[in-house]
Structures are given as structure tokens and as C-alpha cells.
Z-matrix of the N, CA and C atoms (Angstrom, degrees):
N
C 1 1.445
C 2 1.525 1 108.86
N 3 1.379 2 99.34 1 135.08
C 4 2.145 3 91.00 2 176.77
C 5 1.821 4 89.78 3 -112.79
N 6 1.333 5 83.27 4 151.13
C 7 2.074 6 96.89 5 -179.53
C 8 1.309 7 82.22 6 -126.88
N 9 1.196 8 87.64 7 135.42
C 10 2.068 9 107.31 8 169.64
C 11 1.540 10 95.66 9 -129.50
N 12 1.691 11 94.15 10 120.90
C 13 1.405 12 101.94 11 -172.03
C 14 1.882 13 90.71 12 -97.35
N 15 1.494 14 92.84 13 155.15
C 16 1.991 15 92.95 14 -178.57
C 17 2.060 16 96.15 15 -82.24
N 18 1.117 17 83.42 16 139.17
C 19 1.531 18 109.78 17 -179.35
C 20 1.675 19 98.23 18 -81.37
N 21 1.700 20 108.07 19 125.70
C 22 1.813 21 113.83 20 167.47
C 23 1.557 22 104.89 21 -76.46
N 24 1.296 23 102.06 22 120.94
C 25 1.607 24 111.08 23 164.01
C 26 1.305 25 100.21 24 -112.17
N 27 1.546 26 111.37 25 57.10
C 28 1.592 27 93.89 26 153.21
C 29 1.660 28 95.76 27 -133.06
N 30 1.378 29 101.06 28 160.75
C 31 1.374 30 130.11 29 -160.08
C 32 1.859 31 113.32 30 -105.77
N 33 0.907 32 110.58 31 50.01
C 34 1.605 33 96.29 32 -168.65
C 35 1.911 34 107.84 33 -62.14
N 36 1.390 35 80.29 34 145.13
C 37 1.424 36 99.36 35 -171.53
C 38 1.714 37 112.26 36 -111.50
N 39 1.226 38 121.84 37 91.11
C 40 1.431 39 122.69 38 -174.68
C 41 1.541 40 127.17 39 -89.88
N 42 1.676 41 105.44 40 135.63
C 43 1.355 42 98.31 41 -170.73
C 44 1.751 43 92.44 42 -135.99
N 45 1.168 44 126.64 43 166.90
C 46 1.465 45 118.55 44 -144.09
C 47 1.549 46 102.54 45 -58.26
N 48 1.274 47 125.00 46 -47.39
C 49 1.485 48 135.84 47 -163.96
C 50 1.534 49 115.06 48 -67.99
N 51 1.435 50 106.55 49 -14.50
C 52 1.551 51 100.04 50 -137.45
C 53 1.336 52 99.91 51 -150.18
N 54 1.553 53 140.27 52 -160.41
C 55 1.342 54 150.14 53 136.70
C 56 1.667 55 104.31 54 -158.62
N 57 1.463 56 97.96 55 133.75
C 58 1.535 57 106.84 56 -178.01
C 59 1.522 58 92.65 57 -105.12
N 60 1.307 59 119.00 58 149.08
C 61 1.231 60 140.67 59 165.68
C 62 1.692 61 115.94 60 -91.88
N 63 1.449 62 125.27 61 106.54
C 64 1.447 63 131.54 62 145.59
C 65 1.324 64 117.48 63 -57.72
N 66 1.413 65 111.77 64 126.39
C 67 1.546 66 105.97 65 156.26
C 68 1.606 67 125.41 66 -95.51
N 69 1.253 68 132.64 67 91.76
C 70 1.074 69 128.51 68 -156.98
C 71 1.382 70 126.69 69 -70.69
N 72 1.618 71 131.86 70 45.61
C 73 0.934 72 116.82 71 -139.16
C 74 2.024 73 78.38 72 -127.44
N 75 1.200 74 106.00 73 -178.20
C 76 1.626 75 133.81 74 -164.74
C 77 1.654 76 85.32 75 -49.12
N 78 1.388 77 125.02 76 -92.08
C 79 1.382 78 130.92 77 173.18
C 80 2.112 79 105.85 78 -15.70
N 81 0.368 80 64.63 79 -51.19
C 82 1.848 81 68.77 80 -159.84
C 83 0.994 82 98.82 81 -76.48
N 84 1.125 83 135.25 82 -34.59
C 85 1.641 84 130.31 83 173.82
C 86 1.898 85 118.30 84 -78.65
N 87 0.985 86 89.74 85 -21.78
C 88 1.910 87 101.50 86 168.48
C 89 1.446 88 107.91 87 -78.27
N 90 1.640 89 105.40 88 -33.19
C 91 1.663 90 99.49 89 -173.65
C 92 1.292 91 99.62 90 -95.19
N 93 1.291 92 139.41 91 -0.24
C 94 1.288 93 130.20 92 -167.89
C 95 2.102 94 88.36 93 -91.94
N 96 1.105 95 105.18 94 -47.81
C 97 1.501 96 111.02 95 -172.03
C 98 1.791 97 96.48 96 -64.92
N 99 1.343 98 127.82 97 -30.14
C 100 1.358 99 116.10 98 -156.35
C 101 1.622 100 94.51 99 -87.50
N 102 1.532 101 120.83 100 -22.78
C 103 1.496 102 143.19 101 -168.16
C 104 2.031 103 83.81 102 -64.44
N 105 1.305 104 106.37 103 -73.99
C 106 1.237 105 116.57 104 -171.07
C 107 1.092 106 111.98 105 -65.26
N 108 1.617 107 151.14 106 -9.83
C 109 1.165 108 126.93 107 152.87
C 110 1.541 109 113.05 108 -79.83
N 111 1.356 110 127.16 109 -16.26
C 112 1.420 111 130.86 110 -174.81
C 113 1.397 112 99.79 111 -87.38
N 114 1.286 113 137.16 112 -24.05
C 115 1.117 114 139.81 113 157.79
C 116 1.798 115 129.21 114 -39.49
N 117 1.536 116 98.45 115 -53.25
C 118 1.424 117 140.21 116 149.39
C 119 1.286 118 115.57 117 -24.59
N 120 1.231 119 100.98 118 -72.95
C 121 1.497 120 121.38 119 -160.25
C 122 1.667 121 95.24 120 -82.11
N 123 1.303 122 105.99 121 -67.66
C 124 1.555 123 81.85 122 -168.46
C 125 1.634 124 134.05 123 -110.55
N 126 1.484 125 99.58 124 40.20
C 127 1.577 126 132.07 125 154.64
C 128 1.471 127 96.81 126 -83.11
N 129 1.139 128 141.69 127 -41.06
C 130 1.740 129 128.37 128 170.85
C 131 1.441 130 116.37 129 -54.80
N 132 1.698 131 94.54 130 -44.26
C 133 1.718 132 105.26 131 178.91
C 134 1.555 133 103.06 132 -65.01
N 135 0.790 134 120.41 133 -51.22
C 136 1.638 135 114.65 134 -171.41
C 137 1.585 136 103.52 135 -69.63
N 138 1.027 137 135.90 136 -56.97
C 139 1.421 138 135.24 137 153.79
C 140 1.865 139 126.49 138 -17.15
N 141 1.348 140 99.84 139 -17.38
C 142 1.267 141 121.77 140 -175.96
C 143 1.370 142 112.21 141 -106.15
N 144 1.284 143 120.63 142 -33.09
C 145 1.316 144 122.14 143 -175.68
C 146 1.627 145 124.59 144 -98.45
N 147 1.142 146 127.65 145 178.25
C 148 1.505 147 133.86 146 -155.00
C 149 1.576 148 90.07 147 -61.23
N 150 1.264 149 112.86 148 160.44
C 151 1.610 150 116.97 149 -173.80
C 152 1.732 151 94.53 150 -84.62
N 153 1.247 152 140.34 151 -42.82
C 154 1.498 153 130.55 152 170.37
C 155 1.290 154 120.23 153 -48.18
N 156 1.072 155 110.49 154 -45.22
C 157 1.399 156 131.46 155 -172.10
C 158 2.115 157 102.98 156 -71.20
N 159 1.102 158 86.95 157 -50.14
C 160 1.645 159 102.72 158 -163.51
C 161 1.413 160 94.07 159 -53.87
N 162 1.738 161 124.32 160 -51.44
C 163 1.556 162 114.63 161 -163.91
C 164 1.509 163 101.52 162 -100.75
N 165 0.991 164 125.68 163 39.18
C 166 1.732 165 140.81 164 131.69
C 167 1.151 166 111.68 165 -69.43
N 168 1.609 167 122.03 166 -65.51
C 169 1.198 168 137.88 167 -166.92
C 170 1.706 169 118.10 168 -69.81
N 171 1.846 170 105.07 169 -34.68
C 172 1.150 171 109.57 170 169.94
C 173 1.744 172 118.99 171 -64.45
N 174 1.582 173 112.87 172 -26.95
C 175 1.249 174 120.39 173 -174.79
C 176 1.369 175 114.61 174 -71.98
N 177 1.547 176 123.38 175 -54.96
C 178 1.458 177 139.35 176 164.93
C 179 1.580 178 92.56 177 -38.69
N 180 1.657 179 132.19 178 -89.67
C 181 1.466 180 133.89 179 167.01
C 182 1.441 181 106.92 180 2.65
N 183 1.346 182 130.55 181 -95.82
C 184 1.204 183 130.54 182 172.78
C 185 1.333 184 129.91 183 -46.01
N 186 1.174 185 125.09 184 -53.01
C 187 1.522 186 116.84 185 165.25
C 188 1.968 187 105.70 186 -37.28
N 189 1.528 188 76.62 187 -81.36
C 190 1.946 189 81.96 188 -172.58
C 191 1.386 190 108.17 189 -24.16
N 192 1.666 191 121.97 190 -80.57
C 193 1.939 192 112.38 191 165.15
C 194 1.057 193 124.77 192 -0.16
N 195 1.626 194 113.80 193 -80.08
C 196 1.372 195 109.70 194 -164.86
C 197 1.815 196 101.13 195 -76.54
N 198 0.846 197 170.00 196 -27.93
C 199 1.540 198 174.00 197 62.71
C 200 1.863 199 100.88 198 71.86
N 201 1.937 200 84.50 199 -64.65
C 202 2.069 201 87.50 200 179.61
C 203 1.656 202 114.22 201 -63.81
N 204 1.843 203 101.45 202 -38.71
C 205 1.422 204 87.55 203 177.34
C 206 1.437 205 131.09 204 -104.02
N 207 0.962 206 113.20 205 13.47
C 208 1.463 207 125.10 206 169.53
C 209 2.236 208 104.40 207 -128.97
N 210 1.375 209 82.45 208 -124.98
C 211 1.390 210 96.95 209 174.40
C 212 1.916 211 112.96 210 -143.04
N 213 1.593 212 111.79 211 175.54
C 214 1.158 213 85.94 212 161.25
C 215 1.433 214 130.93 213 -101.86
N 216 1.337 215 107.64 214 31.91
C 217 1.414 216 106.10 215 154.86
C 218 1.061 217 127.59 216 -69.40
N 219 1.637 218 104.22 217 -27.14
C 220 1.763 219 106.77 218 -161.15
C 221 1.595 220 93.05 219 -93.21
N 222 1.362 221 121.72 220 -26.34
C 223 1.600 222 113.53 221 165.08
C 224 1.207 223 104.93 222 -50.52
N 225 1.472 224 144.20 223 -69.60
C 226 1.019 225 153.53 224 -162.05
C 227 1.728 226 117.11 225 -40.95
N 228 1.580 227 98.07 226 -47.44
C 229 1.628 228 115.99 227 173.44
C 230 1.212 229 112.61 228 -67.70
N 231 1.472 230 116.45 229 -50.48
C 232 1.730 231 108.31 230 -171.30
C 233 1.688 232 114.46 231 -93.59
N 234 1.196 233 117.21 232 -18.95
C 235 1.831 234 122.15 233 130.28
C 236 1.270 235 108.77 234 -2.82
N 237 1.516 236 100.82 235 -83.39
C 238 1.430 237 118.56 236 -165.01
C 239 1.142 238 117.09 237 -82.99
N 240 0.953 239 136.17 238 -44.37
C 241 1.936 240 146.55 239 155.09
C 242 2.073 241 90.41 240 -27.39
N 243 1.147 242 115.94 241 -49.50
C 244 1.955 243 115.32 242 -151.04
C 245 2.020 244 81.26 243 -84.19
N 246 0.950 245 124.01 244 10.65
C 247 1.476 246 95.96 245 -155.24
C 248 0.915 247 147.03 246 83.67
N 249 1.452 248 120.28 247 13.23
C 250 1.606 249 136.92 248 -157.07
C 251 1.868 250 102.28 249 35.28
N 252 1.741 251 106.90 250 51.53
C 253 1.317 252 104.25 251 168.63
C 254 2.197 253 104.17 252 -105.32
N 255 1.105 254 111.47 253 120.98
C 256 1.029 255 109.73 254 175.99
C 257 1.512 256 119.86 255 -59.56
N 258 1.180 257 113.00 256 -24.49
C 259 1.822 258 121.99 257 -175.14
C 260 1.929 259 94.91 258 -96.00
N 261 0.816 260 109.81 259 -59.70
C 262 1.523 261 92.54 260 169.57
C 263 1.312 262 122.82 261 -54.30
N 264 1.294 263 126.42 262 -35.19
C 265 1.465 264 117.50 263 143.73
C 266 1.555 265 158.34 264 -62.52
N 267 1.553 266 89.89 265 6.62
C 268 1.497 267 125.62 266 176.55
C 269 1.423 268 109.63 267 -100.29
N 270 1.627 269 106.17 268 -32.15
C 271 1.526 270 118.74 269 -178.39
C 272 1.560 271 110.00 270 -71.94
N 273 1.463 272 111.32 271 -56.71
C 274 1.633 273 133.40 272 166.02
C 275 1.913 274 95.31 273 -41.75
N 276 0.848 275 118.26 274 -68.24
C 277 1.584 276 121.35 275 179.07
C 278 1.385 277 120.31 276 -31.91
N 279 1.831 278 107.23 277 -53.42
C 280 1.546 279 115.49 278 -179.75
C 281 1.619 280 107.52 279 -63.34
N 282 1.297 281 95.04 280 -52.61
C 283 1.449 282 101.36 281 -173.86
C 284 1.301 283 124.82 282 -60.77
N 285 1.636 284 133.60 283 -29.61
C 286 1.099 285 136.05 284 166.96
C 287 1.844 286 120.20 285 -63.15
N 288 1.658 287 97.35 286 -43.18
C 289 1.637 288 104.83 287 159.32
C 290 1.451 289 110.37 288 -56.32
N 291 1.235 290 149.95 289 -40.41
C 292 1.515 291 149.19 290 -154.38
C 293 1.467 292 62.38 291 -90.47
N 294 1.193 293 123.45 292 -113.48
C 295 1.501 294 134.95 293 -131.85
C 296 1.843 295 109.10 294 -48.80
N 297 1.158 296 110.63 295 -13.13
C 298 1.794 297 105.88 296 157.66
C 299 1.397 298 114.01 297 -66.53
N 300 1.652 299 84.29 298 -51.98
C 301 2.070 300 84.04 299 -155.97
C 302 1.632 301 98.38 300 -75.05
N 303 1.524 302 135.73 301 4.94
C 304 1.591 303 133.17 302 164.92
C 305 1.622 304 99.71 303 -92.71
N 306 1.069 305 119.88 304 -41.58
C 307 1.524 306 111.50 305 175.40
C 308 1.513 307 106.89 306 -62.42
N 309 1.235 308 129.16 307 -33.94
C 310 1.322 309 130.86 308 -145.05
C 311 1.794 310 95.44 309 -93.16
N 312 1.454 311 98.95 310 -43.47
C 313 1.683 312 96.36 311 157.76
C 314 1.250 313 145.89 312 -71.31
N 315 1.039 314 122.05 313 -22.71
C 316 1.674 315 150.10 314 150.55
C 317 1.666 316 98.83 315 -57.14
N 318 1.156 317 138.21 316 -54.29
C 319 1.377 318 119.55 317 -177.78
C 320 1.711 319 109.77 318 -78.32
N 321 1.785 320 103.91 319 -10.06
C 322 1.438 321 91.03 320 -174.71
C 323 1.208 322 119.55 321 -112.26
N 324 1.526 323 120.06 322 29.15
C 325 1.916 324 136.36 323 -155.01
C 326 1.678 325 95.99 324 -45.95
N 327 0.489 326 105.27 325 99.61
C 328 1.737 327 123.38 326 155.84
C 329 1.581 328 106.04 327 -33.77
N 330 1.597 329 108.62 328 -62.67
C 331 1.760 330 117.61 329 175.99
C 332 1.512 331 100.52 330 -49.25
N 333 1.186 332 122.05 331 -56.75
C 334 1.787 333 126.58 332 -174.11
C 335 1.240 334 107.89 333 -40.99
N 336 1.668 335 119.89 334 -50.07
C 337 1.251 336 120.87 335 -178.53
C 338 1.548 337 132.47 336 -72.69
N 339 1.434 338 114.37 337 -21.00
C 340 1.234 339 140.89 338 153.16
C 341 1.454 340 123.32 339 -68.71
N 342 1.252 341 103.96 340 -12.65
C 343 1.606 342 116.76 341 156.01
C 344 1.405 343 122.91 342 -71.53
N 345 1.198 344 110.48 343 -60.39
C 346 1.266 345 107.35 344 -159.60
C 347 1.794 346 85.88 345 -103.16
N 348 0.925 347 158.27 346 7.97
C 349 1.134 348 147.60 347 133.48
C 350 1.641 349 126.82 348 -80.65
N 351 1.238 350 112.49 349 28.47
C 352 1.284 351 151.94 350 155.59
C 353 1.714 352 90.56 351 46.96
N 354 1.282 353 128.06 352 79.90
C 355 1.310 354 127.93 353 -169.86
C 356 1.587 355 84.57 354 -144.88
């Protein structure tokens, strides 16, 4: 008999107070990459514009982020966890994207699979 147990693709992401849950699945991983190129793109734009103006735009930026990839509860938590600092919550943001998409590769080794599919 073979048992195929279902594999957790979720990613929890822990920060002292709390733990946010990733869902690592096809959907969430397109928006996590589409999060980080819009990140990209319009962190230059805000970088460009009047400094009053700019950390308006940086705040909306970050909210919206964490909102697509979580919820806004979890804005709400790590908000408040940073100090109600919006740039420390931009920092918490990068870093949770790096540390998904390295977890998310580590559970998905490509070499591992070429192992046991004897390639």
C-alpha cells in the first residue's frame, strides 16, 4: 500500500507577539512576486516625489502590500508590533517576502526532486 500524506504549504511567519500564516500555494506566490515588483516600481515613484507627499504614498504602498499578501489584520498587528512606524513596517514587509520566498525554496529544492526521480 503507498499513503501519500498531503504536504503543509503554509509558511508561518513569526514575529515576537504574534505568527502570521503564508499560504504557499500558486495564487500567493504570483502575488507575492507581483507585490515585489510593484514595490519596485513604485518605491522609485515615491522616491521621486515631494518628501510630504512621498510618505503618504509610502504609507498607502505598504498598507496595500501587506493587505494583498496577508490581510488587514496582519497590517494592523505588525503596524503596531513596528510602533506605528510606517518604514519599519516596510522593513518587516521586505523581510517577510525574502524569508518566504527562501523558505518557499528550501521546501521546493528542485535538486531533491531530481533525486529521487533519479535524473
Amino acid at each position: 500500500m503507498v499513503v501519500i500524506k498531503k504536504r503543509n504549504n503554509v509558511i508561518p511567519v513569526e514575529f515576537e507577539d504574534f505568527t502570521l500564516e503564508f499560504l504557499a500555494n500558486d495564487k500567493n506566490i504570483r502575488k507575492m512576486e507581483a507585490v515585489g515588483k510593484k514595490l519596485q516600481k513604485e518605491g522609485q515613484e515615491v522616491a521621486d516625489t515631494e518628501e510630504e507627499k512621498a510618505f503618504d504614498a509610502l504609507q498607502v504602498m505598504v498598507k496595500e502590500s501587506w493587505i494583498e499578501l496577508f490581510d488587514e489584520d496582519a497590517y494592523d498587528k505588525v503596524y503596531a508590533f513596528s510602533g506605528e512606524s510606517t518604514v519599519d513596517t516596510m522593513v518587516y514587509l521586505l523581510e517577510v517576502i525574502s524569508g518566504v520566498v527562501d523558505e518557499w525554496e528550501k521546501r521546493n529544492n528542485g535538486d531533491a526532486l531530481k533525486k529521487y526521480l533519479g535524473d
